[in-house]
C-alpha angles and dihedrals in degrees: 000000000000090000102043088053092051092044102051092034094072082032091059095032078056091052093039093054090054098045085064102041086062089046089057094046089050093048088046088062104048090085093061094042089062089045086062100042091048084055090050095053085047089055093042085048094054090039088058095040089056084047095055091048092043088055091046089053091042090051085048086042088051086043095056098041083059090046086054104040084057093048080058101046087051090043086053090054104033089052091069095053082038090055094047091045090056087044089053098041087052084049095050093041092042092050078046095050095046090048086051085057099044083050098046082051107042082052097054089043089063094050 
């Protein structure tokens, strides 16, 4: 009994020593690993942080398509008037026009 205790003694003392040497070197790593998950939630946080701004463009981006679909609802119906104003003012200029050239030539008949 003698010998096997001498002999598994140095054997667990053995085990023992590398178990916490990997423990160590575990605990030794922790510190890095927090660094790196610090790193990571700064990352998340800035992540989070473009895709807020990217919603709120897109909200702006939403806002002005409706701004414009309306501009182009008033322009369609604002072309036909448009159309019919042009149409009266040629008529007008062109009546003006006609009564210019009755008076120009009224004036040179009496001469």
């Amino acid at each position: 009994m003698l010998a096997v205790s001498q002999l598994l003694v140095p054997l667990l003392n053995g085990l023992l020593s590398r178990r916490q040497t990997k423990h160590e070197a575990a605990a030794d790593q922790v510190p890095l690993l927090v660094q790196s998950l610090t790193a990571v939630a700064q990352d998340v946080r800035d992540i989070k942080a473009d895709l807020r701004v990217v919603g709120e463009h897109g909200t702006k981006l939403q806002l002005m398509d409706l701004r414009l679909k309306a501009l182009e609802g008033w322009e369609s119906g604002a072309r036909p008037q448009l159309h019919q104003v042009a149409n009266q003012v040629q008529l007008l200029m062109g009546e003006r026009t006609s009564r210019q050239l009755q008076h120009a030539a009224n004036v040179v008949a009496k001469e």
